[in-house]
N, C-alpha and C positions, 0 to 999 in steps of 0.2 A: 504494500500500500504506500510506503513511503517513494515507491519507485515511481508509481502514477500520479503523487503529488508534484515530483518533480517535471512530470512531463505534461500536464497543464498547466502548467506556469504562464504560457501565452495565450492562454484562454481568460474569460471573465471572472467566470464562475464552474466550480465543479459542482454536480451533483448526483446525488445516487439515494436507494430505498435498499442498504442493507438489511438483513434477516438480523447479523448480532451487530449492535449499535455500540457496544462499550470499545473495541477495537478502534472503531473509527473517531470515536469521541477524542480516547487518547491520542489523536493523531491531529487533534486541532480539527474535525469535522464538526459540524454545530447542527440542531435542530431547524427547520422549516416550518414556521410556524402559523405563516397563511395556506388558507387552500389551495390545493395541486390538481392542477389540470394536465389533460392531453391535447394535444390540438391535433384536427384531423381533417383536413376537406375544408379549412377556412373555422372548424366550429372549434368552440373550447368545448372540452367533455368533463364532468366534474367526475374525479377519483376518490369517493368518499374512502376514511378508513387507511389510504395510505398515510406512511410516514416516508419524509423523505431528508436528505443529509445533505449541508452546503460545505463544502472548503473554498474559503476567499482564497486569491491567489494574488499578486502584485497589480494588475489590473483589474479587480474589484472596481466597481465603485459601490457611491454608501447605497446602502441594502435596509429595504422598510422587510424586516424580517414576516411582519405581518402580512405585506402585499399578498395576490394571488400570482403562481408559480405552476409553467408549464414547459409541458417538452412536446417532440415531435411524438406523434402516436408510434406506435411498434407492436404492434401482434402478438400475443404472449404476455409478455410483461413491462406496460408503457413505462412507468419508472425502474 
């Protein structure tokens, strides 16, 4: 994990819905605290029930932890 934190480094934002959450905590990963969506076809789809995990990386900018939070859809398992 510490090997794909260094390899977003030129991204925004990381994120992910690990299964065990204390591994990634310790690693400077942080809780999602607004709603998470998928987006699909133009529509947002609301993901009740998920949790999902942010690591800031050097180009972050400031983050409303609250805002709503989405990704592209993916078949199986959109986060």
């Amino acid at each position: 994990m510490q090997q794909l934190a260094i390899q977003i480094q030129g991204y925004e934002l990381g994120a992910l819905s690990p299964a065990d959450t204390s591994l990634y905590a310790r690693l400077g990963w942080e809780f999602w605290q607004g709603p998470l969506f998928g987006r699909k076809d133009g529509a947002w789809i609301p993901i009740p029930g998920e949790r999902a995990m942010i690591l800031r990386t050097p180009n972050t900018p400031e983050l409303d932890l609250h805002a709503p939070l989405s990704v592209e859809w993916r078949d199986g398992e959109v986060w």
